[in-house]
C-alpha positions in Angstrom: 198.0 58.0 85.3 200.9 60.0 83.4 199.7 61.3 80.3 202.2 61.6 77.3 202.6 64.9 74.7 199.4 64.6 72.9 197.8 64.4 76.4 196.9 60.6 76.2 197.4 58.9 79.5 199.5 56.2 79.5 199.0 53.4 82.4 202.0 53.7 85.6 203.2 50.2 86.9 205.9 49.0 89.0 207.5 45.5 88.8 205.9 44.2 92.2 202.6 44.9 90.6 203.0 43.2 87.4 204.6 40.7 89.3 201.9 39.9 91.8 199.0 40.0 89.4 200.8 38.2 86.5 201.4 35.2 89.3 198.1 35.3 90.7 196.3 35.2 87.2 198.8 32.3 85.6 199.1 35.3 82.6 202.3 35.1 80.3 203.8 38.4 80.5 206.9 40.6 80.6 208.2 43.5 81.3 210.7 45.6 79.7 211.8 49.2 79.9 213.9 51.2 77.5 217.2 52.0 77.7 219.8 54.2 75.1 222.1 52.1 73.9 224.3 54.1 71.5 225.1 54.3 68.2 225.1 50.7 66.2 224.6 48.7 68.8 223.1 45.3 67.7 220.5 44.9 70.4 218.9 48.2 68.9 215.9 47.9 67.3 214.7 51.8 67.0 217.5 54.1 66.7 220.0 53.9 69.6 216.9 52.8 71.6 216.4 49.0 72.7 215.4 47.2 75.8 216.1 46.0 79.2 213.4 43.1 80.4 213.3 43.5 84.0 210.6 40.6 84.4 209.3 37.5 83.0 206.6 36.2 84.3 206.4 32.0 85.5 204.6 31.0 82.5 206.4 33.3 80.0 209.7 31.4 81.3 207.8 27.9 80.9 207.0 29.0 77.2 210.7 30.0 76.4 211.3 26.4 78.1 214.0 28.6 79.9 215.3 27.1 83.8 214.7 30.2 85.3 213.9 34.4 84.7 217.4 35.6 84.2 217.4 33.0 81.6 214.4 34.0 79.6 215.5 37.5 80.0 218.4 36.5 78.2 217.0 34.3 75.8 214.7 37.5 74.9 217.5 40.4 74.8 218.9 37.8 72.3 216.5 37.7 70.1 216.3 41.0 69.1 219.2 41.2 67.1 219.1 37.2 65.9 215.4 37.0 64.6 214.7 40.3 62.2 210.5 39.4 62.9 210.8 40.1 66.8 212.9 43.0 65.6 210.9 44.4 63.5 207.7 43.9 65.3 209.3 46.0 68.8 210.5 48.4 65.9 206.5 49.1 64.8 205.4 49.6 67.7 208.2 52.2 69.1 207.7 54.0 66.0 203.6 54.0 66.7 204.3 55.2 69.9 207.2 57.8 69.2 206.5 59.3 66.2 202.8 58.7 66.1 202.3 59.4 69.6 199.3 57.1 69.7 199.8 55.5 73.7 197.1 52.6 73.1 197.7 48.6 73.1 198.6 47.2 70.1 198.4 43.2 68.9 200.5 41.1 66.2 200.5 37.8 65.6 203.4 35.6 65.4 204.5 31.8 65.5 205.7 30.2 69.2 207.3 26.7 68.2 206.0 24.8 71.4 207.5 21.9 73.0 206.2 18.7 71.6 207.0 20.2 67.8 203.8 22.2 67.1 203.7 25.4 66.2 200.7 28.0 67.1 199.9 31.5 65.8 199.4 33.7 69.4 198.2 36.9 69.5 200.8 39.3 71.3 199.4 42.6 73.4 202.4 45.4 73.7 201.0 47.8 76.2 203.2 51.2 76.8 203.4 51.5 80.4 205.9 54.0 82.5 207.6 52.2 85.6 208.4 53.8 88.8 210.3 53.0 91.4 212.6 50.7 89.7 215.9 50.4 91.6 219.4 50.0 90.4 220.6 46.9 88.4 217.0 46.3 87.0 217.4 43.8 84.7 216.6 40.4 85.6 219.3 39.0 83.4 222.3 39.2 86.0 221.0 36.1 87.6 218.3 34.9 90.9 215.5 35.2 88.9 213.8 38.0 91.3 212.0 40.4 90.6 212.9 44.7 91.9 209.9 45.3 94.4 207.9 48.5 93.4 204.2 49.3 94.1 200.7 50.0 92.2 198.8 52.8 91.6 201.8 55.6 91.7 199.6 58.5 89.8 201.1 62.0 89.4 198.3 65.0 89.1 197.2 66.0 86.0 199.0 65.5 82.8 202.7 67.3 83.5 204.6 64.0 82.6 207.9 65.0 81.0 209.0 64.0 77.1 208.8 60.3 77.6 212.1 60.1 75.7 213.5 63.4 78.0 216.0 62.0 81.1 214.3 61.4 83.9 213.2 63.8 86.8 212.9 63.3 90.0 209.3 62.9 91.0 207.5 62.9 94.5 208.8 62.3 97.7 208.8 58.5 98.5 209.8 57.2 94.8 213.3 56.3 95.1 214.0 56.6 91.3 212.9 58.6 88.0 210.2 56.6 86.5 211.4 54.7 83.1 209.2 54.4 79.9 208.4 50.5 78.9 205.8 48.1 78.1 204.2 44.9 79.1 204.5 42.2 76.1 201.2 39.9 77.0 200.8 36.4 75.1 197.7 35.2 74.6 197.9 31.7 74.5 194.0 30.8 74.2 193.9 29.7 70.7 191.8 30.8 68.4 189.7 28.7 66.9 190.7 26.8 64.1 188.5 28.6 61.8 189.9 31.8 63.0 193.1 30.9 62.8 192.3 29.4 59.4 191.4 32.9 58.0 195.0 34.4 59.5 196.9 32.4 57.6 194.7 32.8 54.3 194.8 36.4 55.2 198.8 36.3 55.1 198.7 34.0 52.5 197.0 36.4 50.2 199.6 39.0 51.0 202.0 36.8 50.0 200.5 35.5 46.9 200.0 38.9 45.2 203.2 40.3 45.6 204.7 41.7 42.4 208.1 40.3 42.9 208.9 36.5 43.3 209.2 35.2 46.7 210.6 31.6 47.0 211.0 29.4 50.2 214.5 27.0 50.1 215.3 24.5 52.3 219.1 24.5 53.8 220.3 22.7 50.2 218.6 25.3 48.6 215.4 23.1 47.1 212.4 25.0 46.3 209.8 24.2 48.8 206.8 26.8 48.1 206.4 29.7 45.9 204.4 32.8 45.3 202.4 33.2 42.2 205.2 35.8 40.4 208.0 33.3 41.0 205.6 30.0 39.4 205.5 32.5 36.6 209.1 33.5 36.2 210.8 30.1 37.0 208.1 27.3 36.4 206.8 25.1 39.1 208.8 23.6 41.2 208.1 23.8 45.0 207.9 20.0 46.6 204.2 20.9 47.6 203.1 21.5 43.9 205.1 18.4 42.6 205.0 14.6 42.8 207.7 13.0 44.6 210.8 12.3 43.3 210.5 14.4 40.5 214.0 16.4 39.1 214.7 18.8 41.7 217.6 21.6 41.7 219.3 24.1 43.5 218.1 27.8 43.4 221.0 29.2 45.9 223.1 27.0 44.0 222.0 28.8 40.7 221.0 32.3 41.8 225.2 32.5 43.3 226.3 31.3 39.6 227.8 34.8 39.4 229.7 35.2 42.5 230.0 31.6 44.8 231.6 33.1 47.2 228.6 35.3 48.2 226.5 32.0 49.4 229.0 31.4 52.4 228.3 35.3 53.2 224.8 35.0 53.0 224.6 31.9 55.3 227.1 33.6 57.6 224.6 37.1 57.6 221.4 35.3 58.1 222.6 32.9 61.1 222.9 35.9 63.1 219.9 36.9 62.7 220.2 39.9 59.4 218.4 39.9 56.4 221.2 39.4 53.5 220.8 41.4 50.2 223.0 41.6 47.1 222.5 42.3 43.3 222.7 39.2 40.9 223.9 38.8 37.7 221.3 35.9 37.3 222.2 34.9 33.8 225.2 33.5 34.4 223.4 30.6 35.6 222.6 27.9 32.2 219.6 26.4 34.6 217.9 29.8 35.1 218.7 31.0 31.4 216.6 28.5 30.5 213.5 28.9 32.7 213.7 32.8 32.0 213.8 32.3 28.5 216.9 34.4 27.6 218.7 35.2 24.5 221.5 34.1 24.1 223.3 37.6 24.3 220.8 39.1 27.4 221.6 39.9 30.6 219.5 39.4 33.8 220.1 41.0 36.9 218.6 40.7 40.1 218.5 42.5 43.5 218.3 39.5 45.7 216.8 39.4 49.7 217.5 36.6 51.9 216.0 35.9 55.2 216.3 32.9 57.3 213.6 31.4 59.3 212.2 28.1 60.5 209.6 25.4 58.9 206.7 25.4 61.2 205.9 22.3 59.2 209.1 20.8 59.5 210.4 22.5 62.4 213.9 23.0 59.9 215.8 26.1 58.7 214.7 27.1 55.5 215.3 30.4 53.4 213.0 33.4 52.2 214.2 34.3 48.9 212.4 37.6 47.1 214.1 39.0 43.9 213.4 42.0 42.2 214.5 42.3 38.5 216.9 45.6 38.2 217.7 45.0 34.3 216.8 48.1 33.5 218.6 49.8 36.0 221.7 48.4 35.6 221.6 48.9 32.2 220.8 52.3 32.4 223.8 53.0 35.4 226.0 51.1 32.9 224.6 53.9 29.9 225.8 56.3 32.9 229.1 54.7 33.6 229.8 54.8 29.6 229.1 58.6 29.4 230.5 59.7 32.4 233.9 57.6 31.5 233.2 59.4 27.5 233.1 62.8 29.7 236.0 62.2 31.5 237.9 61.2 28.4 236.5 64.4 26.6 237.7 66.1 29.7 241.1 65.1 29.6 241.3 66.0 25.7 240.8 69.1 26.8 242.0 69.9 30.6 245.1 68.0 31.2 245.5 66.0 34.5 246.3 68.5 37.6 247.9 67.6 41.0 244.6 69.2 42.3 242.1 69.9 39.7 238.9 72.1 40.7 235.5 71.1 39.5 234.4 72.7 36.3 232.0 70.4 34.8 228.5 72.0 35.9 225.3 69.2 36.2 224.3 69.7 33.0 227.8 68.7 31.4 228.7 72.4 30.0 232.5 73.6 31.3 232.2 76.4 33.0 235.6 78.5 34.1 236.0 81.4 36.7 239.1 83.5 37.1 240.4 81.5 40.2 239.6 78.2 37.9 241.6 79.6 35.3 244.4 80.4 37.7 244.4 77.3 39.2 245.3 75.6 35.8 247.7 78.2 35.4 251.3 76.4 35.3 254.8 77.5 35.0 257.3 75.3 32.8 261.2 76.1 33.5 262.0 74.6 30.4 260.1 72.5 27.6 260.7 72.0 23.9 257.8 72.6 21.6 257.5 71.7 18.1 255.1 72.8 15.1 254.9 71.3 11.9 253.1 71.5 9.0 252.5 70.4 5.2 254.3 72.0 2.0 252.1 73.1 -0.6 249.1 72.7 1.9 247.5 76.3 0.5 247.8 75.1 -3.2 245.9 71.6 -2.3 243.3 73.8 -0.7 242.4 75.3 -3.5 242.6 72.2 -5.9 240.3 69.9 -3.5 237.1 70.2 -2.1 236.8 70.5 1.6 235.7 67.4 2.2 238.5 65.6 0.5 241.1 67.7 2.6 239.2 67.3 5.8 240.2 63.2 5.3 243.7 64.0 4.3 244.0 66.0 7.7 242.4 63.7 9.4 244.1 60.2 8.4 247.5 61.9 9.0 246.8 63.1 12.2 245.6 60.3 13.4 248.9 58.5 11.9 250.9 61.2 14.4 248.7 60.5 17.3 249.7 56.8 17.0 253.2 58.2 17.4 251.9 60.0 20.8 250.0 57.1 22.1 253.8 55.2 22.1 254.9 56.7 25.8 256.8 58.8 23.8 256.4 61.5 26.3 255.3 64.1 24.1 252.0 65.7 24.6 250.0 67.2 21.6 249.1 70.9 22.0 246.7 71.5 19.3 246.0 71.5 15.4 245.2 74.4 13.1 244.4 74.0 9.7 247.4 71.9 9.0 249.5 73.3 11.9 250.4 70.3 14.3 252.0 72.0 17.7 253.7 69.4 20.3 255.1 69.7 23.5 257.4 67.9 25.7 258.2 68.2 29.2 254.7 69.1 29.9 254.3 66.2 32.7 256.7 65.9 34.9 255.2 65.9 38.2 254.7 62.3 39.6 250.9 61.9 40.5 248.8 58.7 41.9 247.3 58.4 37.6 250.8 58.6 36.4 252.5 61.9 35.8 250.5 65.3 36.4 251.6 68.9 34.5 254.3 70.6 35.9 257.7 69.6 37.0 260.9 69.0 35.1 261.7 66.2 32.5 265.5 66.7 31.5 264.9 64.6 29.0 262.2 66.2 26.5 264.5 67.6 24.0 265.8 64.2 22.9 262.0 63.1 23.2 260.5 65.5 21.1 263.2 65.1 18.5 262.8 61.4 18.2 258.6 62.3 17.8 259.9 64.8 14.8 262.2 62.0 13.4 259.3 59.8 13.1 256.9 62.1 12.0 259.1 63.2 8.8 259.6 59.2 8.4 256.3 58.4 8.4 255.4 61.5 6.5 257.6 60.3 3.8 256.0 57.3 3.2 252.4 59.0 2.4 251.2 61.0 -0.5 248.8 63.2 -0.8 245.1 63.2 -2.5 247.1 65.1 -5.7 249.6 62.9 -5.7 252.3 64.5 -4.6 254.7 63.2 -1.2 253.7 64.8 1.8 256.6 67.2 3.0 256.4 68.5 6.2 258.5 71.5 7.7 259.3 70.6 11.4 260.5 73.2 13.5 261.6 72.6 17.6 262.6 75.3 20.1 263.2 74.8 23.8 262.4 77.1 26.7 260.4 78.1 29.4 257.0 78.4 29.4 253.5 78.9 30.8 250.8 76.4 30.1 246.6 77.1 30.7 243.4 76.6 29.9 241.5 79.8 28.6 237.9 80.9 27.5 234.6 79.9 28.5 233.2 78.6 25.3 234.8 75.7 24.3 238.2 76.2 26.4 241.7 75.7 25.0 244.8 74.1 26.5 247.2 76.7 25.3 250.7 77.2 25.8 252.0 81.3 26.3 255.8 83.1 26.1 258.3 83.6 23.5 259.5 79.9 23.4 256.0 79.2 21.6 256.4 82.3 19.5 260.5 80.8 18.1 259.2 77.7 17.5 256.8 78.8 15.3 259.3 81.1 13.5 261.6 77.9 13.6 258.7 76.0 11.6 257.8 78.5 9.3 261.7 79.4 8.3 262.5 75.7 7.6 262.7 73.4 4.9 260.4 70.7 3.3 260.8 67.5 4.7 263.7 68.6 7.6 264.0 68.9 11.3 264.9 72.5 11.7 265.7 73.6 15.4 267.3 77.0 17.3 270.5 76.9 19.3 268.9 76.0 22.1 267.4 73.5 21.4 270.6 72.1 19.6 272.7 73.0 22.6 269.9 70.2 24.7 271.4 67.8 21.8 274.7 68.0 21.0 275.4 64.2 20.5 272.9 64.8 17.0 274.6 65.2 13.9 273.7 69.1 13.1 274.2 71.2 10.3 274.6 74.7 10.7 272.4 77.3 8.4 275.4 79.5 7.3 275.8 82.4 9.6 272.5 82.8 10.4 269.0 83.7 9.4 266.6 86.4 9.5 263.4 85.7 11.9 260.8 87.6 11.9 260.6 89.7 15.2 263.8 87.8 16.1 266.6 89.6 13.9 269.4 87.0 13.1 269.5 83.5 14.7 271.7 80.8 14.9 269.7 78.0 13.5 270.3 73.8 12.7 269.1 71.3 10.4 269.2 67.4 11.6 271.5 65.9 9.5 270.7 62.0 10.4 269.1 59.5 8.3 265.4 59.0 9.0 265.4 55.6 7.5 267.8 54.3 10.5 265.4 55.8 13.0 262.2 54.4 14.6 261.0 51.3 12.7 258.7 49.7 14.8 256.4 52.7 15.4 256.9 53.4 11.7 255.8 49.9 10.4 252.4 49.8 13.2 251.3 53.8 11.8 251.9 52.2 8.0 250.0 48.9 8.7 247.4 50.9 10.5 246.9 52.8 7.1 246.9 49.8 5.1 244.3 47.9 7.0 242.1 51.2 6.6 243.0 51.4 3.1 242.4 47.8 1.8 239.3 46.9 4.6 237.2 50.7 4.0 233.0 50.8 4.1 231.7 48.3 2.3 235.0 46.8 1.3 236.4 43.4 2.7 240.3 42.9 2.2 241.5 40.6 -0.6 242.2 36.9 0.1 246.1 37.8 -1.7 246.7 40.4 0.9 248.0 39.2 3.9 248.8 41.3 7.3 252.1 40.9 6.4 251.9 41.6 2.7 250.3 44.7 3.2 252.9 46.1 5.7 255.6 45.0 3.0 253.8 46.6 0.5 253.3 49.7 2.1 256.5 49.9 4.0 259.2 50.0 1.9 259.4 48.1 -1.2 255.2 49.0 -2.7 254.3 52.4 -3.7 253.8 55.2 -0.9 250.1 55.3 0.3 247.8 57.9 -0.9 246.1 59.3 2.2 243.2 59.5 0.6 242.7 56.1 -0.5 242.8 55.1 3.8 240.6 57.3 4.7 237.8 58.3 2.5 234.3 57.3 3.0 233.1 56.8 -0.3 229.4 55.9 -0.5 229.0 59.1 2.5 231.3 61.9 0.8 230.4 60.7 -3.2 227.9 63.5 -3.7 230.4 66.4 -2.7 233.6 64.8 -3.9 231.8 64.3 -7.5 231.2 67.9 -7.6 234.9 68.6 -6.6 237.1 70.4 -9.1 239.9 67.2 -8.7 242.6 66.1 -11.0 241.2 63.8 -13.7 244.2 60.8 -12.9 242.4 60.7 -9.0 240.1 57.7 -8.4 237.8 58.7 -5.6 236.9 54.6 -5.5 238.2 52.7 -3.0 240.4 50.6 -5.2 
């Protein structure tokens, strides 16, 4: 006998022996060798590995109720990839004799469905065996029903087998072929007695009954038939063996595919072929099982759901395992997940703009982390963008008047009335804020991506772009006031140029913009007047269809010497309406609805854009903004004009 790596023997057999004692006994028995099959091929059962049956012995085919051997052998091939119990059961013991090395006979039970309707439990031996002598075309499946002659008692000296999962070698002179590992599947058909087989099916019954998870058995219309103890618990009682008859009866398939129908037909499809069919459940979206798992009305249940088919040895019909497991809690956390990671990515994009390829800063803990080549790779070169700053008149004297607090709101409510203005498709792209500096770019994104436009690229358009953003900003400007009372005035300057645009630093890294055209539109912003558009001759070169008005012969810049410089001449009030009336309204509704506030039954959605539109007073910022019953204790203490009601009114 051949002995295997852990020097166990392991028994040598050719098909004319098996053959001749299998007939002369009356034993059911087969024989089957292993064969390669590739990668994902569905008669595989362990790894690429799966099996040839090369015989079948007489009462093995009488048991299949097959006409002949090459139709058993078929009928057997078959059912490895069309019943996942035989499959699994060849699987255990290849991997008990391949990875544990263990050569020795090993026994499960299983269910044979005979031929007058009953079914038995039998005991089935799987006995590893190596086959010599077995000649080409081995499988009896081709047809004739014979069996390949070989001979007993082949025995090779010592234990110098080869890796039983090694090619074959050659071996001793007189064997025609490389000997094959396989094994002999033996029924034993003697049943037990009916107290023995009584205590197998208690003893899988008990397995059954205390697992965790519910495990339900369906008929084809999905009626409960019999349940484990976890699904009685989760569901109620409703199996037809724990009921009387004609009690209310429903579907669980029909309820457990609330959520997605269209899976069922999939499921049905999966498990007539043999595969187990798994999916995850959104459960509560059935009113029937609400009810039985006692949900609120706003609670979600999900479910990682496992179907297997098999057949009622009761009722000799197809029925359906069904075991759930209840994922809530996952899902709900991977949700959590999905919400930060989508916060992160917005965060992200606040602060990185969107690349054509973007390398991968964000480390596993969530911290951005920049190298030189990352830095360079965000590095981008503009041929020509305009860029705009702007900021408030008299901004340095409200400092001083106001607490921080109460300027910290004013900054923050008018800002977020010019972001509205961005969030229009205006194609302007918002560089950064300083104090109350407001610095604006267009022709930024130009380059067409697969998530809209990416940085880089030329927009011809993005001086008339960022001029109508300025337009709108002085209109919308001119409608506010500020916490002192005064109108909000701001200096708006634009130049146009080239660029280059990147993100710098480690800690807490910047989207900046770098060259001279940054540098002229500052000077543009800080040389202008309150409450006008003041561009260079660039710029107004970019627009000449605008009315302009020319600053004299010039003005000193700083750093520049003497420019040619334009104020817009146009009237804001013709400009822009509809984005103008949507930042007021916003205001309004922030205004009139604040913490703890509700709006007034007189004040209509439309009222409140009249009022604070055109014909009411201008809006003090302010009064939209300020959290009252958060910032009392520091606004009280502010040194604030007497006439200033810090109150929502």
């Amino acid at each position: 006998m051949p002995c295997n790596g852990s020097g166990q023997r392991v028994r040598g057999v050719t098909v004319e022996s098996v053959q001749r004692g299998a007939e002369s006994s009356g034993l059911t028995i087969t024989l089957s060798v292993l064969e390669d099959l590739g990668d994902g091929h569905e008669r595989a059962f362990f790894h690429n590995w799966g099996r040839s049956v090369v015989y079948a012995s007489p009462a093995s085919v009488r048991m299949l109720d097959a006409p002949n051997m090459a139709a058993a052998a078929r009928m057997m091939t078959m059912s490895v990839p069309a019943i996942s119990a035989i499959r699994s059961s060849l699987a255990g013991f290849m991997k008990l004799l391949l990875v544990g090395g263990e050569a020795e006979p090993s026994v499960l039970r299983s269910v044979v469905f005979n031929k007058g309707g009953r079914a038995d439990v039998v005991c089935v031996w799987f006995i590893p065996v190596v086959v010599y002598d077995l000649g080409e075309g081995h499988s009896c499946e081709g047809g004739g029903g014979g069996a390949v002659g070989l001979r007993d008692g082949v025995a090779t000296d010592g234990c110098g087998t080869p890796d039983l999962l090694a090619e074959p070698q050659a071996t001793a002179a007189g064997i025609r072929n490389p000997p094959r590992l396989g094994f002999l599947a033996y029924f034993d058909q003697k049943p037990p007695s009916d107290s023995r087989q009584h205590a197998y099916m208690m003893r899988d019954h008990l397995g059954h009954r205390y697992t965790p998870n519910p495990v339900t058995m369906v008929d084809e219309d999905g009626l409960i038939m019999s349940q484990n103890p976890a699904s009685v618990s989760t569901i109620g009682v409703h199996g037809c063996e724990a009921r009387l008859p004609g009690g209310p009866r429903w579907s669980l398939l029909k309820e457990l595919f609330a959520s997605d129908p269209g899976a069922e037909a999939d499921m049905r499809a999966a498990t007539g072929s043999g595969r187990s069919w798994s999916r995850r459940l959104r459960v509560s979206d059935s009113p029937v099982l609400r009810k039985w798992l006692e949900l609120r009305d706003d609670e979600e249940r999900w479910h990682d759901v496992q179907v297997s088919r098999l057949r009622d040895p009761i009722h000799l019909k197809t029925c359906f395992i069904v075991a759930e497991t209840d994922v809530t809690p996952l899902v709900q956390a991977q949700h959590q997940v999905s919400r930060m990671h989508r916060q992160q990515e917005v965060l992200l994009r606040q602060i990185l703009p969107r690349q054509p390829a973007e390398p991968d800063v964000v480390e596993p803990d969530g911290t951005i982390r920049l190298t030189c080549r990352d830095v360079m790779s965000f590095a981008t070169w503009h041929e020509s963008v305009t860029v705009l700053f702007a900021d408030i008149k008299g901004f340095t004297t409200m400092s001083q008047q106001l607490h921080p607090a109460r300027v910290m709101l004013f900054l923050d409510t008018l800002y977020n009335a010019f972001d509205c203005l961005l969030d229009e498709e205006c194609g302007c792209y918002k560089v950064e804020t300083i104090g109350d500096c407001y610095m604006v770019c267009g022709g930024l994104f130009a380059q067409p991506g697969a998530h809209g436009a990416n940085l880089g690229g030329v927009d011809p358009h993005h001086a008339p772009k960022v001029l109508r953003f300025a337009k709108q900003m002085v209109d919308v400007a001119s409608r506010l006031r500020t916490p002192l009372g005064d109108p909000v005035e701001m200096r708006i300057g634009l130049h146009s140029g080239p660029c280059m645009s990147g993100v710098v630093g480690r800690r807490m890294p910047r989207f900046c913009l770098f060259g001279d055209t940054i540098n002229t539109a500052s000077r543009m912003e800080s040389t202008g007047l309150p409450g006008r558009i003041h561009v260079s001759e660039a710029t107004r070169n970019l627009l000449t269809d605008e009315p302009w008005e020319a600053r004299g012969e010039g003005i000193e810049v700083k750093g520049k010497g003497r420019m040619q410089t334009y104020l817009w001449g146009g009237d804001v009030d013709t400009q822009c309406h509809k984005a103008r009336d949507q930042v007021i309204s916003m205001i309004a509704e922030r205004r009139t609805s604040g913490p703890g506030k509700q709006p007034r039954a007189s004040e209509s959605s439309g009222n409140r854009r009249a009022g604070a539109g055109q014909s009411g007073r201008p809006l003090r910022v302010s009064d939209a903004s300020c959290a009252t019953n958060y910032w009392q204790p520091w606004l009280n203490a502010a040194p604030v004009r007497k006439s200033f009601d810090v109150r929502h009114r």
